[in-house]
C-alpha atoms as an extended CHARMM CRD file, in Angstrom:
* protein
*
       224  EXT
         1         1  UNK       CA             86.9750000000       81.6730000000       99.4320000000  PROA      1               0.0000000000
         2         2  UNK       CA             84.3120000000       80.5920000000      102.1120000000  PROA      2               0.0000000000
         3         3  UNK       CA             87.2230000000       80.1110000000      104.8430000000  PROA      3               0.0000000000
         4         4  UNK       CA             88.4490000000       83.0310000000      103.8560000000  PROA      4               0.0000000000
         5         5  UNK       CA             85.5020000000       85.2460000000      104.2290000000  PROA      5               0.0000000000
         6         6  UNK       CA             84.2090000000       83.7790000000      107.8910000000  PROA      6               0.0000000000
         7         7  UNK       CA             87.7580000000       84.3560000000      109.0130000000  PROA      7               0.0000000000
         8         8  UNK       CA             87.6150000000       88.2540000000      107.9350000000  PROA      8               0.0000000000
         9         9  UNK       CA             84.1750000000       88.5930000000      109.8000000000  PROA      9               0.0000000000
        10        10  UNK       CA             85.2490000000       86.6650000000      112.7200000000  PROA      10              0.0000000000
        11        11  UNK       CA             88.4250000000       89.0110000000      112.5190000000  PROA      11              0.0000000000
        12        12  UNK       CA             86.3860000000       92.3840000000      112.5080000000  PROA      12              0.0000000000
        13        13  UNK       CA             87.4470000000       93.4880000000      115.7380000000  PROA      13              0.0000000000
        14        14  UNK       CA             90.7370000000       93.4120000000      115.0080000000  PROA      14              0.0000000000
        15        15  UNK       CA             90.1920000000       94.6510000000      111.5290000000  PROA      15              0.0000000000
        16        16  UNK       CA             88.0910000000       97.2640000000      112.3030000000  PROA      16              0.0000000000
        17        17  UNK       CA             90.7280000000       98.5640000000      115.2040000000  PROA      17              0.0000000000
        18        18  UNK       CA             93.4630000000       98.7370000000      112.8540000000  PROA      18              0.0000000000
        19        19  UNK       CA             91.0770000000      101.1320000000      110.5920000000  PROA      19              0.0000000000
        20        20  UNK       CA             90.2630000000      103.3070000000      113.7120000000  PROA      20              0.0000000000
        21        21  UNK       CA             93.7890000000      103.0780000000      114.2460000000  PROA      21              0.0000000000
        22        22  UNK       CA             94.3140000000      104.1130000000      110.3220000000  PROA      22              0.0000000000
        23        23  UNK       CA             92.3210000000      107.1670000000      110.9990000000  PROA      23              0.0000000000
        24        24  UNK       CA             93.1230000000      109.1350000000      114.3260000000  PROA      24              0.0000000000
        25        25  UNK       CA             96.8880000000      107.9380000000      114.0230000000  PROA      25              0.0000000000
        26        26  UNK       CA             98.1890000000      107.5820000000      110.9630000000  PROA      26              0.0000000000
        27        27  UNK       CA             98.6100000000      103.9430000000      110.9480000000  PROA      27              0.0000000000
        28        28  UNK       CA             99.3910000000      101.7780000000      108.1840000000  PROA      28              0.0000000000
        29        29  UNK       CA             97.3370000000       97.9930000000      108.2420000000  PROA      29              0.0000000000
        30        30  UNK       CA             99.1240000000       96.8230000000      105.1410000000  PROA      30              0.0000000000
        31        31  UNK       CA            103.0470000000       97.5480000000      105.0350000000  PROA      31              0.0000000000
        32        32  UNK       CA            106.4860000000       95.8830000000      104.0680000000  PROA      32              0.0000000000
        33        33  UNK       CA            108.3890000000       94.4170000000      107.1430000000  PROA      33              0.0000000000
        34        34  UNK       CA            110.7110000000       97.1190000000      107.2930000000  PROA      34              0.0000000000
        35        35  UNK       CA            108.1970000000       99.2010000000      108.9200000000  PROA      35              0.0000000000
        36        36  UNK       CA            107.7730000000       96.9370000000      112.0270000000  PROA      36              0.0000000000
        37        37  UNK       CA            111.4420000000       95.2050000000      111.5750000000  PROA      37              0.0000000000
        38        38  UNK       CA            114.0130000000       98.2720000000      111.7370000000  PROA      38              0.0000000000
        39        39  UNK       CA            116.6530000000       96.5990000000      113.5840000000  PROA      39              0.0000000000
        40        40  UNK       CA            116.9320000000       93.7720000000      111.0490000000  PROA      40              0.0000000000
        41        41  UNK       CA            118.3460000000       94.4230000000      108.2720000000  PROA      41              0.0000000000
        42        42  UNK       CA            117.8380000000       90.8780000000      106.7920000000  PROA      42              0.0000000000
        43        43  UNK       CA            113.8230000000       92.4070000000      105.8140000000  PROA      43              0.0000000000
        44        44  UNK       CA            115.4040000000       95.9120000000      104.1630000000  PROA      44              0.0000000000
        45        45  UNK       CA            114.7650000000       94.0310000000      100.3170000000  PROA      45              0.0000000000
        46        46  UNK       CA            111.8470000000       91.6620000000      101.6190000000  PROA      46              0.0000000000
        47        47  UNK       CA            109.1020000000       92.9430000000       98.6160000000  PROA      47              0.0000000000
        48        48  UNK       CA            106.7950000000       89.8720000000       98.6080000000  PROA      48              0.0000000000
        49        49  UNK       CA            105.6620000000       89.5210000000      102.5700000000  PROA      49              0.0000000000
        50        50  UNK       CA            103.6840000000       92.1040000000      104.4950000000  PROA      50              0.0000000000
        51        51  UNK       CA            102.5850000000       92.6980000000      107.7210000000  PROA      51              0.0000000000
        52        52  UNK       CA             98.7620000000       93.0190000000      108.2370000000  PROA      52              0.0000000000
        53        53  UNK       CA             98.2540000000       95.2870000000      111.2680000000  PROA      53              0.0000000000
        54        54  UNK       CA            101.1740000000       94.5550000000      113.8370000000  PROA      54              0.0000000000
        55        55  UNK       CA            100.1070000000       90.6930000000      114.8440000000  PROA      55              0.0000000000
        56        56  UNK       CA             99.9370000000       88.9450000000      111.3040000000  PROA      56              0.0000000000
        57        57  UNK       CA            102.7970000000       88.1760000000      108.5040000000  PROA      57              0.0000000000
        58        58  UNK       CA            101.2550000000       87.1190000000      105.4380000000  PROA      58              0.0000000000
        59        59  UNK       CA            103.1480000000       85.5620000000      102.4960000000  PROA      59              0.0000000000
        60        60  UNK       CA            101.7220000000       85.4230000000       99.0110000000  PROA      60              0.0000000000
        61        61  UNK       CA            102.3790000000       83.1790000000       96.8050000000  PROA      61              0.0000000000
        62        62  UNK       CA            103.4650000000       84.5310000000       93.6650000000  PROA      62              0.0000000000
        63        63  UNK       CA            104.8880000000       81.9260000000       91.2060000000  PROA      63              0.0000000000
        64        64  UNK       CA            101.7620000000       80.3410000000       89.0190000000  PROA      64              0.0000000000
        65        65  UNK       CA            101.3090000000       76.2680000000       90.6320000000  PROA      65              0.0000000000
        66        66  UNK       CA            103.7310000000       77.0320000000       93.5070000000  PROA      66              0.0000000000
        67        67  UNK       CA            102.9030000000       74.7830000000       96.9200000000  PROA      67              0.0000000000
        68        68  UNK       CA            105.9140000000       76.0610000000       98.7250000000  PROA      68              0.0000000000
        69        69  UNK       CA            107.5940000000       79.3060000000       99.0830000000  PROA      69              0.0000000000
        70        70  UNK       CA            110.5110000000       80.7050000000      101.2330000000  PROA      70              0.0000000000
        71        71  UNK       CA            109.8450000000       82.9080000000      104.0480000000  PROA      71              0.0000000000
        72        72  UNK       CA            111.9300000000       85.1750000000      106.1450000000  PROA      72              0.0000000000
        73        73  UNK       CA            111.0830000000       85.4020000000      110.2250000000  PROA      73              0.0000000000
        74        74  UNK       CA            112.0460000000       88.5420000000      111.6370000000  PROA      74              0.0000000000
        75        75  UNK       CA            114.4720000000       87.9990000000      114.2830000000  PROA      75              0.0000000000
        76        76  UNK       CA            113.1240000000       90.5840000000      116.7200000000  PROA      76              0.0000000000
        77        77  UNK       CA            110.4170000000       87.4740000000      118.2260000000  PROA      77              0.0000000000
        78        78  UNK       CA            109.2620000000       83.8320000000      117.4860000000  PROA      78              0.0000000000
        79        79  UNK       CA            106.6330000000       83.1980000000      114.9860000000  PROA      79              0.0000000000
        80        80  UNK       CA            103.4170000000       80.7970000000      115.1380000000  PROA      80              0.0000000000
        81        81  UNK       CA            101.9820000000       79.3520000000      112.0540000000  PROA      81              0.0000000000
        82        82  UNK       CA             98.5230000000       80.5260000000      111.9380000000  PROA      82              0.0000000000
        83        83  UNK       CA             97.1700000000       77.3090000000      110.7510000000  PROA      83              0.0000000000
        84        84  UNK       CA             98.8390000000       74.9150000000      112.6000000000  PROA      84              0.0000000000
        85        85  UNK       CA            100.1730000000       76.9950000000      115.8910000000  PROA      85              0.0000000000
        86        86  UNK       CA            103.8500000000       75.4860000000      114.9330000000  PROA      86              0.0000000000
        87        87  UNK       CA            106.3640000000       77.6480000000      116.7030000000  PROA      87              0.0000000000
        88        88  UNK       CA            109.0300000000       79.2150000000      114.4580000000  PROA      88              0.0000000000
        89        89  UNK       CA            112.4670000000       80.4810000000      116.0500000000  PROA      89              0.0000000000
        90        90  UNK       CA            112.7230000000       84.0430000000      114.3620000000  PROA      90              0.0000000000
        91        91  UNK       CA            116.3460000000       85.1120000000      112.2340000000  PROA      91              0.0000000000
        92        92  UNK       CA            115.7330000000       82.3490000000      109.9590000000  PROA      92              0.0000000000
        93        93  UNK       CA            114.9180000000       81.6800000000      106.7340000000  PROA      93              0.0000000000
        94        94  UNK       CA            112.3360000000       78.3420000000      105.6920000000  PROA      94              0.0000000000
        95        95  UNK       CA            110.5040000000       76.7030000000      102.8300000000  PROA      95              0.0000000000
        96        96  UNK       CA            106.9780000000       76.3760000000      104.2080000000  PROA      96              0.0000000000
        97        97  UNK       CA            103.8920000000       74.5920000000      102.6920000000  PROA      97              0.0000000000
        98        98  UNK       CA            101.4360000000       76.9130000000      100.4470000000  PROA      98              0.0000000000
        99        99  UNK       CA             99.0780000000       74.4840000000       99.6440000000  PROA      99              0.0000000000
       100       100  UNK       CA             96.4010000000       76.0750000000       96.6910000000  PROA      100             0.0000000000
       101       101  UNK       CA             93.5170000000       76.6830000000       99.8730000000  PROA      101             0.0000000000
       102       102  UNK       CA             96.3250000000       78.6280000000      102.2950000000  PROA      102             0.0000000000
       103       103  UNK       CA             98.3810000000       81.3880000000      101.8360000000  PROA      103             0.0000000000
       104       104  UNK       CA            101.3350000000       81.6190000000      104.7440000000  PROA      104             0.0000000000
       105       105  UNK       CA            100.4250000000       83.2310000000      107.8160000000  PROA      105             0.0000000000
       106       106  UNK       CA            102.0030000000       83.6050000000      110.9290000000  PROA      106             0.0000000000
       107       107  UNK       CA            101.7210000000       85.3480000000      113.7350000000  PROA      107             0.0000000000
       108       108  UNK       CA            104.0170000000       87.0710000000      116.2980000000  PROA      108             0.0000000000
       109       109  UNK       CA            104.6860000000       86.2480000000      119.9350000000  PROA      109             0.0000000000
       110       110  UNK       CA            103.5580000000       89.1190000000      121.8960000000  PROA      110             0.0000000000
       111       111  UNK       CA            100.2200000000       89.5310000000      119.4100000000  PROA      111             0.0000000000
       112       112  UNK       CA             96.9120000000       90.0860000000      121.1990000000  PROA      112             0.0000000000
       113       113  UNK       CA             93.9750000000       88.8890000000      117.8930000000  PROA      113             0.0000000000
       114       114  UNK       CA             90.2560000000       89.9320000000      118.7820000000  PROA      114             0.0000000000
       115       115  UNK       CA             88.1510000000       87.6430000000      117.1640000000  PROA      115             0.0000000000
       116       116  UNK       CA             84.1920000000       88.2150000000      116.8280000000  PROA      116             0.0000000000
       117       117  UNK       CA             81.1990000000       85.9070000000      116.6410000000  PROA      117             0.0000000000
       118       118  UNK       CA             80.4560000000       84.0300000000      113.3280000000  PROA      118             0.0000000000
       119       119  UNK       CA             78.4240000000       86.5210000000      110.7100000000  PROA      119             0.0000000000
       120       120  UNK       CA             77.1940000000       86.6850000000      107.9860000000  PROA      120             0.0000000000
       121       121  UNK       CA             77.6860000000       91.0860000000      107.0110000000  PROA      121             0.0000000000
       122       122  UNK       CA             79.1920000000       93.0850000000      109.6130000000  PROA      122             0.0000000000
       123       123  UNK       CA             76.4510000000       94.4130000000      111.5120000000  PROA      123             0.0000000000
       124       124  UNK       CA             74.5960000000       91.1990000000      112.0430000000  PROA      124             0.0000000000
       125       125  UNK       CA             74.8310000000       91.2160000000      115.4990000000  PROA      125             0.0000000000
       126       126  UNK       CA             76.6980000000       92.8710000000      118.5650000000  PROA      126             0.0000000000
       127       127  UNK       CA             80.2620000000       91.6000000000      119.8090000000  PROA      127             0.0000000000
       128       128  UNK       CA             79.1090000000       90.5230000000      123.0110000000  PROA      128             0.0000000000
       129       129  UNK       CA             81.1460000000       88.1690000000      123.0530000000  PROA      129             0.0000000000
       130       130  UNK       CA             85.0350000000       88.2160000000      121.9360000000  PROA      130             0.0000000000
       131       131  UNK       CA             87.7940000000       85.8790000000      122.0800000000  PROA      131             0.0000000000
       132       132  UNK       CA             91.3380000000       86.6770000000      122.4520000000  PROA      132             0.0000000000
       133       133  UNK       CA             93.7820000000       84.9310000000      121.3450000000  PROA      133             0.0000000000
       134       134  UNK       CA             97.4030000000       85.6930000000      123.2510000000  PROA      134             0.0000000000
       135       135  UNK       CA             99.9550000000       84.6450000000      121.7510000000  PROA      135             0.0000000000
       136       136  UNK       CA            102.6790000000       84.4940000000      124.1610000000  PROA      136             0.0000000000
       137       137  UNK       CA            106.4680000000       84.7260000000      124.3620000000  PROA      137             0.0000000000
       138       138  UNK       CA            106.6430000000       88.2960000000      124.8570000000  PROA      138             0.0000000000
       139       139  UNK       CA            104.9270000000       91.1770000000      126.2860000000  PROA      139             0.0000000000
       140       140  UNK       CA            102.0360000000       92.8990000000      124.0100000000  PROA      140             0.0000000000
       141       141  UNK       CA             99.2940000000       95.2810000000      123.8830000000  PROA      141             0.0000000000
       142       142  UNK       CA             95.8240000000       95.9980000000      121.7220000000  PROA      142             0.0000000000
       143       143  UNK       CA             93.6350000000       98.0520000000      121.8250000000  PROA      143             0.0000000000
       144       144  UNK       CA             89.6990000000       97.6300000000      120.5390000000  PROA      144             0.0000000000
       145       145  UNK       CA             88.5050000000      100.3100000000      118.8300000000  PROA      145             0.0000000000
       146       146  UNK       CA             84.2490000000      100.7440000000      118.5200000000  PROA      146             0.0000000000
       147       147  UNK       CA             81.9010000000      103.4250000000      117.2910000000  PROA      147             0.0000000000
       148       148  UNK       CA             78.3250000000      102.9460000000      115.5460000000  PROA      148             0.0000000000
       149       149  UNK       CA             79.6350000000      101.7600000000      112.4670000000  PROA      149             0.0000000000
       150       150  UNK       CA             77.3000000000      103.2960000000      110.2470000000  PROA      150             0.0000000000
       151       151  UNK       CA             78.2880000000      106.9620000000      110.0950000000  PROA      151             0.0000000000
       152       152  UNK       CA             80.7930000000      109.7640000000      110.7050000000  PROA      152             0.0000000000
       153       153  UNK       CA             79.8030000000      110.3240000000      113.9180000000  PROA      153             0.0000000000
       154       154  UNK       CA             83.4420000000      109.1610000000      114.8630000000  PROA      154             0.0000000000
       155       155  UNK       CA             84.6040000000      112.2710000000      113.7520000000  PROA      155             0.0000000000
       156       156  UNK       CA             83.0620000000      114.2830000000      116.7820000000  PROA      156             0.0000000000
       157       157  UNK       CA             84.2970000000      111.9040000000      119.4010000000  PROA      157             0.0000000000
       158       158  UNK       CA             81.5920000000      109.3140000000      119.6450000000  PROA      158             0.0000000000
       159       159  UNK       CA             83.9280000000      105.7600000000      119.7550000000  PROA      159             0.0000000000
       160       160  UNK       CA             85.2770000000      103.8260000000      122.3890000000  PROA      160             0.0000000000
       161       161  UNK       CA             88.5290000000      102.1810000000      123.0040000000  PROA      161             0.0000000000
       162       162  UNK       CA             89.4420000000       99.2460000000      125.1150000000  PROA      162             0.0000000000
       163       163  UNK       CA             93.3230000000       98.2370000000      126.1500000000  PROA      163             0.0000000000
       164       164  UNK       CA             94.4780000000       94.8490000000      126.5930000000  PROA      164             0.0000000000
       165       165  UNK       CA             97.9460000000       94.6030000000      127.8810000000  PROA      165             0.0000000000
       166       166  UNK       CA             99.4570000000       91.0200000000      128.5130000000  PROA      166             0.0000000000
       167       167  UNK       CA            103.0880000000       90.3880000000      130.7820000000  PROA      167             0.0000000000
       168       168  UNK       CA            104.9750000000       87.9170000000      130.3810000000  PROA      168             0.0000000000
       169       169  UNK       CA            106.9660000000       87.7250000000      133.4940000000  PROA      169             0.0000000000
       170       170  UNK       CA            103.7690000000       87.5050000000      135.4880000000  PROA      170             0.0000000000
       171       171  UNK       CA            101.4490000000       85.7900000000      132.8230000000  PROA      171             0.0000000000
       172       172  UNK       CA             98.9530000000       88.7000000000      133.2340000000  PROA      172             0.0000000000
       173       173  UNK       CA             96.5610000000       90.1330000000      130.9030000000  PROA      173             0.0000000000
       174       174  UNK       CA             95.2730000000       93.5580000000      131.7080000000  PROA      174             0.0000000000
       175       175  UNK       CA             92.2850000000       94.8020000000      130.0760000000  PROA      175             0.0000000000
       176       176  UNK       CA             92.0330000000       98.5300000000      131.2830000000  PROA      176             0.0000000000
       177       177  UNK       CA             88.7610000000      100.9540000000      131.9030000000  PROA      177             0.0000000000
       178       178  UNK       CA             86.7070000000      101.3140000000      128.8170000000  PROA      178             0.0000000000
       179       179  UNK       CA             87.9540000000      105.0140000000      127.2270000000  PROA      179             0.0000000000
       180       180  UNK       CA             84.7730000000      107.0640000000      125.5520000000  PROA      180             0.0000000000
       181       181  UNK       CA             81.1870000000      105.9760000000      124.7140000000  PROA      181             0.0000000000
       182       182  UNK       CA             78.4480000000      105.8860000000      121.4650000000  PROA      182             0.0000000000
       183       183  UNK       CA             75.3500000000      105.3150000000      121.0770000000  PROA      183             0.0000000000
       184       184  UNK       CA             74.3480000000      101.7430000000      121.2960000000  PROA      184             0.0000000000
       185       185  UNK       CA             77.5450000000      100.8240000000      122.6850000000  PROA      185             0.0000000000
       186       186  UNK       CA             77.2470000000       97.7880000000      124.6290000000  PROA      186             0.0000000000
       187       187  UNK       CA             77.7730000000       98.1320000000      128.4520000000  PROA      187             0.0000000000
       188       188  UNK       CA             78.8050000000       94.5640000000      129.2470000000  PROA      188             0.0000000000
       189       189  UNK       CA             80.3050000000       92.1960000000      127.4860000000  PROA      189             0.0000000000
       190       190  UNK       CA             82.3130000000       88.6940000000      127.6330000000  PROA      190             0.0000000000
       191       191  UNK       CA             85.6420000000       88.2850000000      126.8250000000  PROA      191             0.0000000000
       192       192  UNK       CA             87.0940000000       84.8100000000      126.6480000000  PROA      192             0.0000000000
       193       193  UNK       CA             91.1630000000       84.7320000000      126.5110000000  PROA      193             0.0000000000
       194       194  UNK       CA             92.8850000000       81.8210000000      124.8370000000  PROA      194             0.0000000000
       195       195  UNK       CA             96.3350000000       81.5330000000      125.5770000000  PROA      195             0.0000000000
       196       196  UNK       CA             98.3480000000       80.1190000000      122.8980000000  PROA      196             0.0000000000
       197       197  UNK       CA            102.0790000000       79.3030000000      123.6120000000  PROA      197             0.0000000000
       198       198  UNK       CA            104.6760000000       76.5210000000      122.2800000000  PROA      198             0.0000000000
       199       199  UNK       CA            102.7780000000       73.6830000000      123.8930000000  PROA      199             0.0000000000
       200       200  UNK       CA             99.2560000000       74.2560000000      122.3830000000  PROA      200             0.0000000000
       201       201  UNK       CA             99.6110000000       76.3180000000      119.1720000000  PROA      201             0.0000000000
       202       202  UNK       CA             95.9700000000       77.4160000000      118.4610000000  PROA      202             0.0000000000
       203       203  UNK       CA             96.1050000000       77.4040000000      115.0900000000  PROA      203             0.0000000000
       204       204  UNK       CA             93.1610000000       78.3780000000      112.7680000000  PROA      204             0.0000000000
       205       205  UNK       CA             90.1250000000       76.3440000000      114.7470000000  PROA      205             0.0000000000
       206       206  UNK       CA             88.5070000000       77.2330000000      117.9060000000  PROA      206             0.0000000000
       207       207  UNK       CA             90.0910000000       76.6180000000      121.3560000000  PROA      207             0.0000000000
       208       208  UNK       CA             88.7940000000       76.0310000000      124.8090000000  PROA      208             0.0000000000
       209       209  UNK       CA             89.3950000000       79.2410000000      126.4790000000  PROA      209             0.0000000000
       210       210  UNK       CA             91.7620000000       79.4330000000      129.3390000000  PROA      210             0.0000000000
       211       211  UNK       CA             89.6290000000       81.9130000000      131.2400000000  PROA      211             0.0000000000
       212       212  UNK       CA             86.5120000000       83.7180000000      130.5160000000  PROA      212             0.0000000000
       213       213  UNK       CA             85.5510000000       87.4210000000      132.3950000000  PROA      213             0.0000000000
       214       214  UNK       CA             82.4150000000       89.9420000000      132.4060000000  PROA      214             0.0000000000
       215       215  UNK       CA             83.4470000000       93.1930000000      131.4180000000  PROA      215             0.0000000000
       216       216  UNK       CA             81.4030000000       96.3860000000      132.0850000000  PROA      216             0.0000000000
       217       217  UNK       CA             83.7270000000       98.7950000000      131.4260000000  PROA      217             0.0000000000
       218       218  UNK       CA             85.9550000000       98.8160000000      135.2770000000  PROA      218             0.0000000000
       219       219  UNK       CA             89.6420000000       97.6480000000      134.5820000000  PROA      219             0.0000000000
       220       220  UNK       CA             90.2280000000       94.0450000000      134.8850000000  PROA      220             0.0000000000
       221       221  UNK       CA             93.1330000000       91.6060000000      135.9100000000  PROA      221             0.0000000000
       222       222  UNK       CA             93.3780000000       88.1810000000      134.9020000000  PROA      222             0.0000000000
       223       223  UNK       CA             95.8290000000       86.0750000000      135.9690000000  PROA      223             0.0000000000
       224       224  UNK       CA             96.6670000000       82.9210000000      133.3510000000  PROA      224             0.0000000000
């Protein structure tokens, strides 16, 4: 339960942009594979894995003392155990691990994960500094959504929205001119990218960061 809860406050930015993402378009954080998966029809009767926001596949474990279960990897990419950083081919079927503290979780090559500073409630302190985690293998986009976080104001424009865009031809990550403005907002910032590909899975503990860049709201290009 502790692990658990410091991973979803170290995951508020990317929680928190899948909510603003919830609200202006439609968007769904919590839905069945066939939503992201069309062109595999392998997923079409998948009922007990989900896909939270459009980086993360979790797994439950259903079955009372089960420490295994089978999962299904979408064939459209490769998969990286969340955990570990293991790389798993997509279009296959496996019996992983589900040990009593872990439920399965995986994430997709392309993904682009925000993580936060360690917390304790979610306005404890300003992202000033925010790690991404790139998982490579394809190309991918995200983009961070902010607003004051304590009232509607959202509704009348008053949020901000920040694009990261990674290539994988030219092993670029893009992170484009800040979009919009609140008050408080902060006007610089660190971002520190981890790249995470076959040879160094990240999995769930901190990495050294393969670059880090100041960010005042001007488009930046980082080459990895």
């Amino acid at each position: 339960i502790v692990y658990y809860t410091k991973l979803r406050y170290n995951m508020m930015p990317y929680i928190y942009s899948l909510a603003g993402m919830t609200y202006f378009n439609d968007y769904t954080i919590m839905r069945p594979l066939v939503m992201d998966f069309t062109a595999d029809a392998n997923v079409n009767n998948i009922g007990d894995q989900f896909m939270f926001g459009s980086a993360l596949m979790v797994a439950p474990v259903y079955e009372y003392g089960a420490r295994s279960r089978e999962v299904y990897f979408p064939a459209s990419c490769g998969w990286y155990d969340f955990y570990s950083g293991k790389y798993v081919d997509g279009g296959q079927k496996l019996t992983v691990d589900a040990p009593y503290e872990r439920i399965p979780l995986y994430v997709c090559e392309g993904a682009i994960v925000p993580y936060g500073p360690d917390m304790q409630y979610s306005d404890e302190k300003p992202a000033s500094e925010i790690t991404l985690y790139v998982y490579t293998g394809k190309d991918g986009a995200f983009t961070l959504y902010e607003d004051e976080g304590d009232n509607y104001n959202y509704e009348k424009g008053k949020f901000s929205e920040i694009q990261f865009v990674w290539n994988e031809a030219d092993r670029t990550l893009n992170i484009a001119p800040r979009k919009g403005s609140y008050k408080g907002m902060l006007q610089h910032r660190r971002f520190h990218i981890v790249l995470v590909d076959t040879n160094s899975g990240a999995g769930d503990q901190p990495m050294q960061a393969s670059k880090s860049v100041e960010y005042d709201g001007k488009a930046v290009k980082i080459q990895l």
